[in-house]
C-alpha positions, 0 to 999 in steps of 0.5 A: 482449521482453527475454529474463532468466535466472530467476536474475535474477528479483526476488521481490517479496512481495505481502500479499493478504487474502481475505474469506470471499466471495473479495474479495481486497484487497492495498495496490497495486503493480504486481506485486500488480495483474499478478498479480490482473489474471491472477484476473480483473477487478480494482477500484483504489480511491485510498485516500488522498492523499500531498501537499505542504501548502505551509501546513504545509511538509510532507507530509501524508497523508489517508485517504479516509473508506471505508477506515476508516484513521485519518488520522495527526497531523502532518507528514511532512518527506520524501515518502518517509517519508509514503509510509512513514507511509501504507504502515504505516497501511493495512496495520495498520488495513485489512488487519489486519497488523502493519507489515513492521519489526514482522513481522522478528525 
């Protein structure tokens, strides 16, 4: 085990949403999934797909039909500004937050 001094730790912020049963629902990470694992069982369901569309010549992003996210027109020129694009989407349509950029003043 590596030991790390806690002036090292990196804080990283983690949105949960939790229904009135206690259904806690949060866009996956690994620290999201530590912490939950730590509540109890957990449940991981792929939300959408980012890929290459060779038809396309570029990234594309598609919601599975569950999640009630619209999937976004158009084609993505890099992986990463998919990933952006589906990162935005799921967190204003699923969880009902506004993007990230939109939270800094």
């Amino acid at each position: 085990m590596t030991e790390f001094s806690p002036n090292e730790a990196e804080f990283v912020e983690i949105d949960l949403v939790i229904d009135p049963d206690g259904h806690i629902e949060t866009v996956h990470s690994d620290e999201a999934q530590l912490l939950l694992q730590q509540l109890g069982i957990i449940n991981v369901r792929r939300a959408s797909d980012v890929e290459y569309d060779p038809n396309l010549s570029g990234w594309t992003v598609r919601f599975h039909a569950w999640t009630g996210v619209p999937d976004p027109s158009g084609v993505y020129g890099t992986r990463g500004e998919a990933l952006a694009a589906e990162l935005v989407l799921l967190r204003r349509h699923r969880l009902g937050l506004p993007a990230r950029a939109e939270t800094k003043g």
